[in-house]
VOPAGU-2260 file (C-alpha; in pm, 1 decimal, decimal comma):
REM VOPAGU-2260
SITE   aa  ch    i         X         Y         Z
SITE  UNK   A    0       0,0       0,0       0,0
SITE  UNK   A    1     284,8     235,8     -17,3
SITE  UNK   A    2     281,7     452,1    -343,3
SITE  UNK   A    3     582,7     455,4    -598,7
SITE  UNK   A    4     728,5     786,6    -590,6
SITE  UNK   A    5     974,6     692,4    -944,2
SITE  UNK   A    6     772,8     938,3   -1102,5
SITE  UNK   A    7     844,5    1226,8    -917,3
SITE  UNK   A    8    1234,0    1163,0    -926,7
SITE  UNK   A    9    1193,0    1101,2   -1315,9
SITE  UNK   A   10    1088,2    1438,3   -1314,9
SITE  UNK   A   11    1179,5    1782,0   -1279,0
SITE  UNK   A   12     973,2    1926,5    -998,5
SITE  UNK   A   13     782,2    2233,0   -1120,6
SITE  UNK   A   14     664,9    2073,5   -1406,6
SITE  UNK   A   15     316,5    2014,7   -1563,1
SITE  UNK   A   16     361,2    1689,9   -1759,3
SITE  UNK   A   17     304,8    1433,1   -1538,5
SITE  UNK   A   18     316,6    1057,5   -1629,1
SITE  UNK   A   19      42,4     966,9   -1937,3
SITE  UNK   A   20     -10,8    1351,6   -1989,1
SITE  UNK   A   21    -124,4    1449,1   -2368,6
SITE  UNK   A   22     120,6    1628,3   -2590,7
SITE  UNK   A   23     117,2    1977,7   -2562,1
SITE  UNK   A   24     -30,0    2005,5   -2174,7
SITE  UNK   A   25     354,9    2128,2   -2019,9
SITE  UNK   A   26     261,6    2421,6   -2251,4
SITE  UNK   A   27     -28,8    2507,6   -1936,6
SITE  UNK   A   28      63,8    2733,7   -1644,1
SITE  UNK   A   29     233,1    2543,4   -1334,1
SITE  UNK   A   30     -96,2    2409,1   -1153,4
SITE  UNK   A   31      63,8    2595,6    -817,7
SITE  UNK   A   32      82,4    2937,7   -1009,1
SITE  UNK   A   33    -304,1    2945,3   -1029,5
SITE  UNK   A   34    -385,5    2985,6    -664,3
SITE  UNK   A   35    -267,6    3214,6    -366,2
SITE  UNK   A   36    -169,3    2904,1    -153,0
SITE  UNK   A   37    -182,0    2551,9    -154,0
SITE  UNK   A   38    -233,8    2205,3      24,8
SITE  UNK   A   39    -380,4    2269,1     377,3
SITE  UNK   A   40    -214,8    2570,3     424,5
SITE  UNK   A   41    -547,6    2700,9     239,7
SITE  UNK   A   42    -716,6    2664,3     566,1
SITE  UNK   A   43    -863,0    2943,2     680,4
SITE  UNK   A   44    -647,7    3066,8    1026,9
SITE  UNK   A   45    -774,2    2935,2    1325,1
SITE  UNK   A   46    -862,3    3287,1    1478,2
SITE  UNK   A   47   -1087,0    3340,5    1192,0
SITE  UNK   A   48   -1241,2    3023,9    1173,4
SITE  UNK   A   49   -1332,6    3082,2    1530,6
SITE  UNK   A   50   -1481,3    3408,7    1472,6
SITE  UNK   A   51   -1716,7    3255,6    1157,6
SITE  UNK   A   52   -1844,9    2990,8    1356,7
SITE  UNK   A   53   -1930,3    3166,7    1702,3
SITE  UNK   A   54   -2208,0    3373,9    1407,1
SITE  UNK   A   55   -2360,5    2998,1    1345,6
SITE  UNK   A   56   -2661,0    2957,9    1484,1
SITE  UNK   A   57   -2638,7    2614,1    1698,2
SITE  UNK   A   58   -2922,2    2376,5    1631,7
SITE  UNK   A   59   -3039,6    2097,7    1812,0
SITE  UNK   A   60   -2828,5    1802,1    1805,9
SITE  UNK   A   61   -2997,2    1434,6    1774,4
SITE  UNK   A   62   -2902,3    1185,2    1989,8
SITE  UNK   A   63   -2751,9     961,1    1691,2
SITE  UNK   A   64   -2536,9    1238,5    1595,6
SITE  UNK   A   65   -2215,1    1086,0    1810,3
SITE  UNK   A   66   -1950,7    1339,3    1688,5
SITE  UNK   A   67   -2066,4    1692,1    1566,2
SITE  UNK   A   68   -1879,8    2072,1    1551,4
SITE  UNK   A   69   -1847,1    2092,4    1932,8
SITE  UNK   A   70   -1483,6    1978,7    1973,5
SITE  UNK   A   71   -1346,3    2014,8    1635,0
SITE  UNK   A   72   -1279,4    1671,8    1525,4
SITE  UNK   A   73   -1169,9    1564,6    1217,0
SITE  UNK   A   74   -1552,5    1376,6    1105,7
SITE  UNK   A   75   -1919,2    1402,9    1152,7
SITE  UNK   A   76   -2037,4    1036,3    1354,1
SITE  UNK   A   77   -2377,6     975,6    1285,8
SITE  UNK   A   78   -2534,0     610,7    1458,0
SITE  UNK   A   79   -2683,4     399,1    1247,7
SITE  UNK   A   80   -2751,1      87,8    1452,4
SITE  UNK   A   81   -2572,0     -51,5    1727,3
SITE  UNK   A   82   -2321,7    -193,4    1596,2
SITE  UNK   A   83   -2237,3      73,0    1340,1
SITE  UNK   A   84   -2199,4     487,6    1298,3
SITE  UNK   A   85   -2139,1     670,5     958,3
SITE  UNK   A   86   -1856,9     876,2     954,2
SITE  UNK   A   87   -1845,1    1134,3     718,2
SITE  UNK   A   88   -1617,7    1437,2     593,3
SITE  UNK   A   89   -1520,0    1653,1     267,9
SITE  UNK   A   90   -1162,8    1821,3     217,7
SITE  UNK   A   91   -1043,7    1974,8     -58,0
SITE  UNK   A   92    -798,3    2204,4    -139,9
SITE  UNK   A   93    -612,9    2410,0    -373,3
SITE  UNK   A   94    -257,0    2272,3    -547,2
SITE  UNK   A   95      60,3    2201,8    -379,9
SITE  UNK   A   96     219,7    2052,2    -648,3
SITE  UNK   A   97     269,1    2124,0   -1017,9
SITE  UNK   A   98     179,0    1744,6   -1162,5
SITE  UNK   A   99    -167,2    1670,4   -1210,8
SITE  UNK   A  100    -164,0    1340,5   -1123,9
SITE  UNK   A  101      58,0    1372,6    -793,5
SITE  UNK   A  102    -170,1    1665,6    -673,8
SITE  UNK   A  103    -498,8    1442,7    -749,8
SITE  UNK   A  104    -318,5    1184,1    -502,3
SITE  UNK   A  105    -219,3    1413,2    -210,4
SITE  UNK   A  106    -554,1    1589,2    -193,5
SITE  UNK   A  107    -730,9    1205,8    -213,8
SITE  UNK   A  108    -523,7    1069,0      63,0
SITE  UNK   A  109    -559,7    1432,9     290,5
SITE  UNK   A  110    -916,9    1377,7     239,4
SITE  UNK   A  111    -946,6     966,4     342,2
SITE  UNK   A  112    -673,3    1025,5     678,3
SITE  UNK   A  113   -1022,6    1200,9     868,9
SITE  UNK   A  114   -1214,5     870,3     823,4
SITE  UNK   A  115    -883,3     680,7     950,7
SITE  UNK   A  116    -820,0     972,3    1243,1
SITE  UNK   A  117   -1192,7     880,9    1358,9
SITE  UNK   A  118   -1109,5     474,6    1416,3
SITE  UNK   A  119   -1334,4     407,1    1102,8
SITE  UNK   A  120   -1280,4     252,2     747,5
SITE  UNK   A  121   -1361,7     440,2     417,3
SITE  UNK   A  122   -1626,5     304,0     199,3
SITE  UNK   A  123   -1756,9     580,3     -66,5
SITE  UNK   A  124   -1601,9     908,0    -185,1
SITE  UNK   A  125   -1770,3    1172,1    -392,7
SITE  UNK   A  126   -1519,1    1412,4    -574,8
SITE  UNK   A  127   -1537,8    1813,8    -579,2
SITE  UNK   A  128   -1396,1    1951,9    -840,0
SITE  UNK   A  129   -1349,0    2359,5    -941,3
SITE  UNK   A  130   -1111,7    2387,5   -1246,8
SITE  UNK   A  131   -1037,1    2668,2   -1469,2
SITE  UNK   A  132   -1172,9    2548,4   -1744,3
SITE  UNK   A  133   -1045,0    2835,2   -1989,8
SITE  UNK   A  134    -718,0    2756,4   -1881,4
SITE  UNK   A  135    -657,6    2405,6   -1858,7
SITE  UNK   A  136    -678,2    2100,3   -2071,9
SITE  UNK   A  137    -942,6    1840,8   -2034,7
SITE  UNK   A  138    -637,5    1610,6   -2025,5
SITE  UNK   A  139    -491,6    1802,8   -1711,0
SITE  UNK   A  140    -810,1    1805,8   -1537,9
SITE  UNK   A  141    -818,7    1457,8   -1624,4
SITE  UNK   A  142    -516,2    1382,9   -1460,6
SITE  UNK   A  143    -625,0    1582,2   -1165,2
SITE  UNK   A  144    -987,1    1298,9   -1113,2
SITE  UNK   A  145    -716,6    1019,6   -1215,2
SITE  UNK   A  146    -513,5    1007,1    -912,2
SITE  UNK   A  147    -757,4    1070,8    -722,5
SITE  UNK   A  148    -908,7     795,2    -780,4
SITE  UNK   A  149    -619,8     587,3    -789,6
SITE  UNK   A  150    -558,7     632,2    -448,2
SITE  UNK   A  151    -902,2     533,1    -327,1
SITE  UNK   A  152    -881,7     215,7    -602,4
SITE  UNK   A  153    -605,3      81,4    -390,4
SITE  UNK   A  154    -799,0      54,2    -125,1
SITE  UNK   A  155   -1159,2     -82,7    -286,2
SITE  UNK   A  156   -1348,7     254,1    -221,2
SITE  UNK   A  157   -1541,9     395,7    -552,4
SITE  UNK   A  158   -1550,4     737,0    -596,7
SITE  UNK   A  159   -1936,6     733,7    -679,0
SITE  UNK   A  160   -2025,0    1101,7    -821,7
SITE  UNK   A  161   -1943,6    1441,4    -733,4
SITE  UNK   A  162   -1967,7    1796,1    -835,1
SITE  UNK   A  163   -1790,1    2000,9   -1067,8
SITE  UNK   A  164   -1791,9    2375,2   -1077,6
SITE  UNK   A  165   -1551,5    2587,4   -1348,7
SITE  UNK   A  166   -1362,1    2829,8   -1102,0
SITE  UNK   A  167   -1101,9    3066,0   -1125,5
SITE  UNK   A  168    -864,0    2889,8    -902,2
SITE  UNK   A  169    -790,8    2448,8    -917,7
SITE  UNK   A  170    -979,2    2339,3    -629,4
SITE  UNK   A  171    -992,2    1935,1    -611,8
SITE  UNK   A  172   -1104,1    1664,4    -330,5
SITE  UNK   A  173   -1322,8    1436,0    -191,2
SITE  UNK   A  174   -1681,0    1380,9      33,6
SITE  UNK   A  175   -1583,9    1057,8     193,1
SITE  UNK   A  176   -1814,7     840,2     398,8
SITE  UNK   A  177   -1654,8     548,0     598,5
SITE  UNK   A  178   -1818,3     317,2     894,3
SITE  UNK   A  179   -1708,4     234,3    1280,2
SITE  UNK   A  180   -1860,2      58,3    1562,6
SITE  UNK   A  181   -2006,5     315,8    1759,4
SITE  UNK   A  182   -1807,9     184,7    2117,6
SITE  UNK   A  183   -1494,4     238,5    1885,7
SITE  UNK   A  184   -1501,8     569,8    1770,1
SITE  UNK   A  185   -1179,9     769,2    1827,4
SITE  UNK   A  186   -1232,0    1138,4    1881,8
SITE  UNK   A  187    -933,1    1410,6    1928,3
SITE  UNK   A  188   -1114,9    1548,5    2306,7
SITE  UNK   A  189   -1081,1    1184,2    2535,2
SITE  UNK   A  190    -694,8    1238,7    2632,8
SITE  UNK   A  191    -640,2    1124,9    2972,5
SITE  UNK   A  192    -384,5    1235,3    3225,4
SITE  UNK   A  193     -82,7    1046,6    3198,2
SITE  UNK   A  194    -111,8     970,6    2862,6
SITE  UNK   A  195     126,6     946,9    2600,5
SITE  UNK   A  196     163,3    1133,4    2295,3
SITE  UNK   A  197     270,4     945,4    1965,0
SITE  UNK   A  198     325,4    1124,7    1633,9
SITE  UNK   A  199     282,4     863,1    1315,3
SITE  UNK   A  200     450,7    1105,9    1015,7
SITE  UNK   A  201     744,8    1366,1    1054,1
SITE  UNK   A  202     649,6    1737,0     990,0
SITE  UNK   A  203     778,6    1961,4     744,0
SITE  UNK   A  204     553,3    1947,5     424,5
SITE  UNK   A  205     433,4    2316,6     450,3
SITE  UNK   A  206     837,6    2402,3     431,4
SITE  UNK   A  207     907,5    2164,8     147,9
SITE  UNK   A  208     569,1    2322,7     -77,4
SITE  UNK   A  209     711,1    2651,3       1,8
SITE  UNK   A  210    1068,0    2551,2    -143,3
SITE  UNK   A  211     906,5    2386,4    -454,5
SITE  UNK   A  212     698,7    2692,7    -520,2
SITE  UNK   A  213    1048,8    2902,4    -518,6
SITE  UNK   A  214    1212,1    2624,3    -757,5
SITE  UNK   A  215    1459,9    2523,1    -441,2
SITE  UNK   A  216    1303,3    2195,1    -389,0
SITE  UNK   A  217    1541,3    1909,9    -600,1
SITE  UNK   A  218    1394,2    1609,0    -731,6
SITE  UNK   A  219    1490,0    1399,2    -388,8
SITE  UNK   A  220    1288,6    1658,6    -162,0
SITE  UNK   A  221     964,0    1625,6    -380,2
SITE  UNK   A  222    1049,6    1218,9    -382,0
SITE  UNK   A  223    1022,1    1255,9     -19,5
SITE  UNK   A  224     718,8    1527,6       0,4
SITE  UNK   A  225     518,3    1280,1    -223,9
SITE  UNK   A  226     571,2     969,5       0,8
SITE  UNK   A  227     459,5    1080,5     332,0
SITE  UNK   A  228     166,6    1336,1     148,7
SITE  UNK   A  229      61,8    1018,9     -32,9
SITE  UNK   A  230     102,7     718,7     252,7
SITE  UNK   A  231    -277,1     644,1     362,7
SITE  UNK   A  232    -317,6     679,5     772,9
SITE  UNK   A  233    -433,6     310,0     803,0
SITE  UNK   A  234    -302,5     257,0    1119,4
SITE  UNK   A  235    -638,3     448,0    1253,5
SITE  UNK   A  236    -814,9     109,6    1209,9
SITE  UNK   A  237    -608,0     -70,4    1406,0
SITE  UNK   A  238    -618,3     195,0    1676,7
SITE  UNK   A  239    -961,5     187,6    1721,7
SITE  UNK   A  240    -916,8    -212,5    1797,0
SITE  UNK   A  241    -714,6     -90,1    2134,6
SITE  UNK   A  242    -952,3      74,8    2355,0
SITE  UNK   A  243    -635,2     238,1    2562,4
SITE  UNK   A  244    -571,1     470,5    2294,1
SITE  UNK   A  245    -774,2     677,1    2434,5
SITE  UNK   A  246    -762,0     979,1    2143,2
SITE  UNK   A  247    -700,0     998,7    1747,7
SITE  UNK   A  248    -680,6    1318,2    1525,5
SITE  UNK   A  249    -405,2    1368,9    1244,4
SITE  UNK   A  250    -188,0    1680,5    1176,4
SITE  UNK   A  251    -286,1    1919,1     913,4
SITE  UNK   A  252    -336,0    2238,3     787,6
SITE  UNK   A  253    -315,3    2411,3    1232,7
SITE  UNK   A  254      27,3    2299,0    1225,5
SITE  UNK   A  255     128,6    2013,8    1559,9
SITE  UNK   A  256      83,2    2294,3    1775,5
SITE  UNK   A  257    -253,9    2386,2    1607,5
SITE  UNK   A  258    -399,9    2022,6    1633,4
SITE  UNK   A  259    -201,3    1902,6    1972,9
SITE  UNK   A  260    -394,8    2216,2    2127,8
SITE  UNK   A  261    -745,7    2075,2    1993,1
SITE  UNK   A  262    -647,7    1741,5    2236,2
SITE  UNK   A  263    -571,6    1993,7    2483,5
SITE  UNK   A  264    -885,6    2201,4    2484,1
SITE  UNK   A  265   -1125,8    1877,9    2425,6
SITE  UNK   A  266    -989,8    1735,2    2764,7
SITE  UNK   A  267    -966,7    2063,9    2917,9
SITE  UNK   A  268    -584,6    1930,6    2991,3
SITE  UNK   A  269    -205,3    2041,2    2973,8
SITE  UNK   A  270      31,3    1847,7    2666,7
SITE  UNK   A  271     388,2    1857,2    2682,3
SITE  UNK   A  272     574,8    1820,4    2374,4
SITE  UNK   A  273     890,8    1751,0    2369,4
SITE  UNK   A  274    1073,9    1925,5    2060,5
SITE  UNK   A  275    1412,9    1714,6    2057,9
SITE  UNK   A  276    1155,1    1370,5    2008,7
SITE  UNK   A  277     931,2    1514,7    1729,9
SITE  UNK   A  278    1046,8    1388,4    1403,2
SITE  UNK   A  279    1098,4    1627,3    1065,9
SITE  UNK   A  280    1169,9    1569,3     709,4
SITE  UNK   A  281    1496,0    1538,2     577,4
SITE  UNK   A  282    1605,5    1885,1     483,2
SITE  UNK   A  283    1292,3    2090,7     613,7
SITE  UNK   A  284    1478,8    2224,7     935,3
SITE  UNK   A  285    1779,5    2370,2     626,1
SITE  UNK   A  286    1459,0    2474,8     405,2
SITE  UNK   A  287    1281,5    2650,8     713,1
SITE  UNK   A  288    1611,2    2829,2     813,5
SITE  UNK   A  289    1652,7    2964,4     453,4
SITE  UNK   A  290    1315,8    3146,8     513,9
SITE  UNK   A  291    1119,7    2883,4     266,2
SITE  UNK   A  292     784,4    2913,9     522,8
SITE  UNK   A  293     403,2    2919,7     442,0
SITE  UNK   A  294     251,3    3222,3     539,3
SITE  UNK   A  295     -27,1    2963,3     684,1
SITE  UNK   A  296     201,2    2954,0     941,7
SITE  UNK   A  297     262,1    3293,5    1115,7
SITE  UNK   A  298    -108,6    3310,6    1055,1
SITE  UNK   A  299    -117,2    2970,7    1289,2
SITE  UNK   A  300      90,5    3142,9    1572,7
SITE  UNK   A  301    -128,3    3429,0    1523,9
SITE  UNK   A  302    -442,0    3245,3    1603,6
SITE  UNK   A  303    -323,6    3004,8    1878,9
SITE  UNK   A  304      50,3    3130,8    2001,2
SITE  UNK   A  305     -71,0    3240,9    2319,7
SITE  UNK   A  306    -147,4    2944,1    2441,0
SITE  UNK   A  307     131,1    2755,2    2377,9
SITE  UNK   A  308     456,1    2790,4    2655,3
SITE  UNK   A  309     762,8    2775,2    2451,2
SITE  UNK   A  310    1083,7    2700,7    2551,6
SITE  UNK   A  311    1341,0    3008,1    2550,7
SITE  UNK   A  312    1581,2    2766,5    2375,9
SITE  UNK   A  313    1324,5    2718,4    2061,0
SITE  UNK   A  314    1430,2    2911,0    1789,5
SITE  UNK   A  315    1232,8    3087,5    1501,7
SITE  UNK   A  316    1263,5    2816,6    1274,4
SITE  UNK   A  317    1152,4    2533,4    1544,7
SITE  UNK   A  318     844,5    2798,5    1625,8
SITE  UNK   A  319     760,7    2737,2    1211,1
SITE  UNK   A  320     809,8    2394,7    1209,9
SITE  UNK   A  321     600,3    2410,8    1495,2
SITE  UNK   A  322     306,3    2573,1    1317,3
SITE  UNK   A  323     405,7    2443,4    1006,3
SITE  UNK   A  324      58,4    2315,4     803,8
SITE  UNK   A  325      84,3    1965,0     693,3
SITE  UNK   A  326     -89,0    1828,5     428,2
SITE  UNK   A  327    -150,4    1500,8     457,4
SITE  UNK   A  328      11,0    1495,8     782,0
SITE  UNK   A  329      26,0    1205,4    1042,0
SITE  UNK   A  330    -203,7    1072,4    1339,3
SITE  UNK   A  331    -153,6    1179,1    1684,1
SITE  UNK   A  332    -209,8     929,1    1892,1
SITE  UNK   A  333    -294,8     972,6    2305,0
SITE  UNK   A  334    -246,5     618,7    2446,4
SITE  UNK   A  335    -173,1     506,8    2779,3
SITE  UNK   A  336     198,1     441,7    2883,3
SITE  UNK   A  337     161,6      41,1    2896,0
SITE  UNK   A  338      46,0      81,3    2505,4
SITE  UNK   A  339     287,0     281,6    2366,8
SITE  UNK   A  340     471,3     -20,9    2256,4
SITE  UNK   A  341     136,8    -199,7    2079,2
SITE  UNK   A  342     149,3     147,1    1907,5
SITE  UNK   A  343     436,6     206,0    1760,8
SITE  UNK   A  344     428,9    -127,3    1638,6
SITE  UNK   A  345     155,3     -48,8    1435,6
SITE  UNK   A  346     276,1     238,9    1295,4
SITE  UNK   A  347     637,0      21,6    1196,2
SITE  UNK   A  348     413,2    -281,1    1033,1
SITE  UNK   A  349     231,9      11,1     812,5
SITE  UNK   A  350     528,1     126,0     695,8
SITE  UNK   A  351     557,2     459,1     950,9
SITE  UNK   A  352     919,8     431,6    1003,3
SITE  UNK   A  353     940,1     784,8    1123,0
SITE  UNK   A  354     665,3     736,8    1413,9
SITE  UNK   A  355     807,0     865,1    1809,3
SITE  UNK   A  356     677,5     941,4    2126,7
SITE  UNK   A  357     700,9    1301,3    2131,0
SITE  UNK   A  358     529,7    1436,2    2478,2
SITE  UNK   A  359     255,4    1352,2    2765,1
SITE  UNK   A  360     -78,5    1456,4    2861,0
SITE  UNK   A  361      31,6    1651,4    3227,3
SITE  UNK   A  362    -348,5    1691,1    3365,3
SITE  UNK   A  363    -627,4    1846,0    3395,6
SITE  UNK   A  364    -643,2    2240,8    3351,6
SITE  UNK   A  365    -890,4    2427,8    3628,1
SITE  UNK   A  366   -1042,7    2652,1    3397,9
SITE  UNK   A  367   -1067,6    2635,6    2998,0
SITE  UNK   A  368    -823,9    2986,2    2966,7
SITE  UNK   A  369    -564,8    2779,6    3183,6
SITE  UNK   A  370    -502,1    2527,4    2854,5
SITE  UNK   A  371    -182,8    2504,2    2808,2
SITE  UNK   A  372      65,5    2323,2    2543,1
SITE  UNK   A  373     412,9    2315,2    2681,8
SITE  UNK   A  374     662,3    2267,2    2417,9
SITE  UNK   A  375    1036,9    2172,6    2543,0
SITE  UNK   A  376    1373,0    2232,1    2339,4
């Protein structure tokens, strides 16, 4: 289940022609070059997003409805019986790579880790497409659905329908609707004190875009970008077989910080990180230092930095890396000490070499404001 990243080595990155492309389509504009940002660092920041919400009106929520806007979680649960509950989420998101086919792939497999990150197991996806349509081929958009659905092919889920709108920017992902048993749902707000906190994916894809978009990124750094963006979070099945991992959520577009807080907040508790344990990319420390950062994330810091304790020893490029939005990123996983083990096992058979205990769950805060993540050089 681990995707062949040949092509992107073959390759120079930057460029349009991806494998199978028609003659003529390298001719287009780089797929990157017609947005403002790309990946999950299109999120909106989480200070905004907070403001938007508190204007929705809240409605009535029905018992069935097991998982729903309160703690931010990564899927809608919805019972069905009692032995299973729908999950359901959409994610889409504007290009972080110049190949068709590669960014079809990313934005499939961003879009399936929230069913995994919930405990559950996709079964249907519905694409969303916006394309400028006056701009590029029916061969690149192609390219764009084709990997897309490759990804979910590999794992026997059809991508049934969907919706296609011509847009100004490339927008592309997926609806995707996956099953759990209700008493094994995984949410991101059940940490427990004493905890453990295990990472499954090393940061530093929100660096590595922001190189390739300057043309700094060689063909070994997109080789790399490619594998982790494209490596399915199937662990999250097994995880919800071990009822002491207590919570699930994966990394994306907030940043570790960002999404680490979320645990934080949903168990009204304290995390520790420890910086020297939490794994990067090969060359995305070098990258960050150069300055190659995502806007997404100073706007991350802007939203959340207060609450987070940093270390005086962290430096302005750990504080990025921090905050850095991952597309595509990795499960955090809070787990009682005796699992840890069990754990990281999983994460080793799937192929998650990279995969560390990187902090603890301290305790319980006394009042919401009191949340705290404590981050350690």
């Amino acid at each position: 289940m681990h995707p062949d990243p040949s092509s992107a080595v073959a390759k120079a990155p930057g460029s349009v022609q991806g494998r199978g492309d028609p003659a003529g389509v390298a001719r287009e504009p780089p797929l990157t070059s017609l947005s403002h940002g790309g990946g999950c660092g299109c999120k909106i920041a989480p200070g905004v997003l907070g403001d938007l919400l508190r204007g929705v009106p809240r409605m009535p929520v029905p018992e069935p409805l097991l998982v729903g806007i309160e703690t931010s979680d990564d899927a809608a649960v919805y019972r069905l019986n009692a032995t299973q509950a729908l999950v359901a989420t959409t994610d889409f998101f504007m290009p972080i790579v110049d190949d068709p086919y590669d960014f079809g792939r990313i934005a499939a497999s961003n879009a399936l880790s929230d069913v995994y990150a919930m405990g559950g197991r996709p079964i249907m996806a519905l694409a969303l497409v916006g394309m400028p349509i006056q701009v590029l081929s029916t061969g690149t958009i192609g390219r764009v659905l084709e990997g897309g659905a490759s990804v979910c092919q590999r794992i026997g889920v059809p991508v049934a329908g969907g919706h296609t709108i011509d847009s100004v920017e490339a927008i592309y992902g997926l609806v995707v609707l996956g099953l759990v048993h209700p008493e094994k749902l995984k949410r991101n707000c059940d940490a427990r004190e004493g905890d453990l906190l295990v990472l499954g994916k090393p940061l530093g894809v929100g660096v590595l875009s922001a190189a390739l978009r300057k043309g700094e990124l060689g063909p070994e750094g997109y080789a790399r970008m490619l594998e982790t963006t494209t490596r399915l979070n199937t662990p999250g099945l097994q995880f919800a077989e071990i009822p002491e991992v207590h919570a699930l959520t994966d990394v994306t577009g907030f940043g570790l910080a960002g999404h680490a807080l979320e645990l934080a907040r949903g168990a009204s508790c304290t995390i520790e990180i420890d910086w020297r344990a939490v794994p990067l990319l090969p060359g995305a420390q070098e990258l960050a230092a150069r300055g190659f950062v995502t806007g997404a994330s100073g706007r991350n810091w802007a939203g959340y930095g207060s609450q987070v304790a940093l270390a005086d020893a962290m430096s302005t490029v750990d504080r990025a890396l921090l905050t850095d939005p991952q597309t595509s990123g990795g499960l955090l996983v809070s787990c009682a000490p005796p699992e840890v083990d069990r754990v990281l096992s999983v994460f080793r058979k799937e192929g998650f070499a990279d995969a560390a205990v990187i902090g603890k769950v301290l305790g319980k805060a006394q009042v919401p404001e009191a949340v705290k993540l404590i981050v350690h050089a």
